[in-house]
C-alpha positions in Angstrom: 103.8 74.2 111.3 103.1 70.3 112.3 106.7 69.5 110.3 108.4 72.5 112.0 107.4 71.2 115.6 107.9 67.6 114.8 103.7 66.7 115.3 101.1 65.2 113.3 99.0 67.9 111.2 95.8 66.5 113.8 98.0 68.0 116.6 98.2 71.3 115.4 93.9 71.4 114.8 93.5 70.7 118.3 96.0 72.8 120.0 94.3 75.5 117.4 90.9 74.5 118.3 91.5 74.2 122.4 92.9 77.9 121.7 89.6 78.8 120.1 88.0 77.8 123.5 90.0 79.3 125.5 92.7 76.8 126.3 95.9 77.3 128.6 98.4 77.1 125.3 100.1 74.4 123.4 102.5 72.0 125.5 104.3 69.3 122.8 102.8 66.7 123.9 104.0 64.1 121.0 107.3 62.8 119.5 110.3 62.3 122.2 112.5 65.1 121.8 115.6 62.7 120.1 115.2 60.3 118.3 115.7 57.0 120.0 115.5 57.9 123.3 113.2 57.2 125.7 111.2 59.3 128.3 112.4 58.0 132.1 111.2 58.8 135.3 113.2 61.9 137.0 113.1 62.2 140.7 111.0 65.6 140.0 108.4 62.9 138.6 109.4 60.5 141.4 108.3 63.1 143.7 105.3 64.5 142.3 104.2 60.5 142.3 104.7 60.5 145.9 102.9 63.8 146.5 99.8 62.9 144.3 99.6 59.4 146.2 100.4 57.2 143.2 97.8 59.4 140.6 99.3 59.2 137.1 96.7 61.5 135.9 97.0 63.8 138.3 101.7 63.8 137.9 100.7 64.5 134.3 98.4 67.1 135.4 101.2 68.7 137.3 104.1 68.3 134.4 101.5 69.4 132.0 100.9 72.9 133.7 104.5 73.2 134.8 105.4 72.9 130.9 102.8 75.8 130.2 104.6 78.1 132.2 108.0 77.5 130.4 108.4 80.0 126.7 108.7 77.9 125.4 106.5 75.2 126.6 108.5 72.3 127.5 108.0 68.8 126.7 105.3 66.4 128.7 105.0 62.9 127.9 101.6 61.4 126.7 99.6 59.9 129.6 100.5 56.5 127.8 103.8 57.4 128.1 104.1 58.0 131.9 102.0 55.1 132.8 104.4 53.0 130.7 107.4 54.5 132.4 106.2 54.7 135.7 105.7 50.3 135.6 108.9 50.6 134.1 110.9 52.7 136.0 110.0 52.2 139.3 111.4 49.8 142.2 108.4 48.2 142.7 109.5 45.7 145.0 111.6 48.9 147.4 108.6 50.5 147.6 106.2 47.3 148.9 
């Protein structure tokens, strides 16, 4: 199953074992979906970072439970991931 979705075999535990306790479902949270891409920041995720007030946690939150929703569940970026693309990605200098 972990080959078939392109995750680590640890992935597939814990989506298992969050099921088991009564979790809201698997959303791929791992690999980028092509190879040698890279996740950027949408203006859906712009937005959702204005809403939230600048709270990563919270956008991933958001995109995480959005994702759930979708058959199938969509792809979220890691928490890493978003931080990383939000320093990135964003006009830091527009916005001060």
């Amino acid at each position: 199953m972990a080959e078939a979705l392109g995750v680590g075999e640890r992935a597939v535990w814990r989506w298992l074992a969050d099921a088991e306790r009564g979790g809201a479902g698997v959303v791929v949270t791992g690999p980028r979906e092509q190879a040698g891409t890279r996740f950027t920041v949408t203006p859906e995720v712009r937005h959702l970072f204005a809403l939230w007030k600048g709270n990563v946690a919270a956008v991933h939150r958001e995109l995480v439970a959005r994702a759930a929703r979708l058959s199938p569940p969509g792809y979220v970026p890691s928490l890493p991931t978003l931080h990383r693309a939000l320093r990135r990605d964003l006009d830091w200098v527009r916005i001060l």
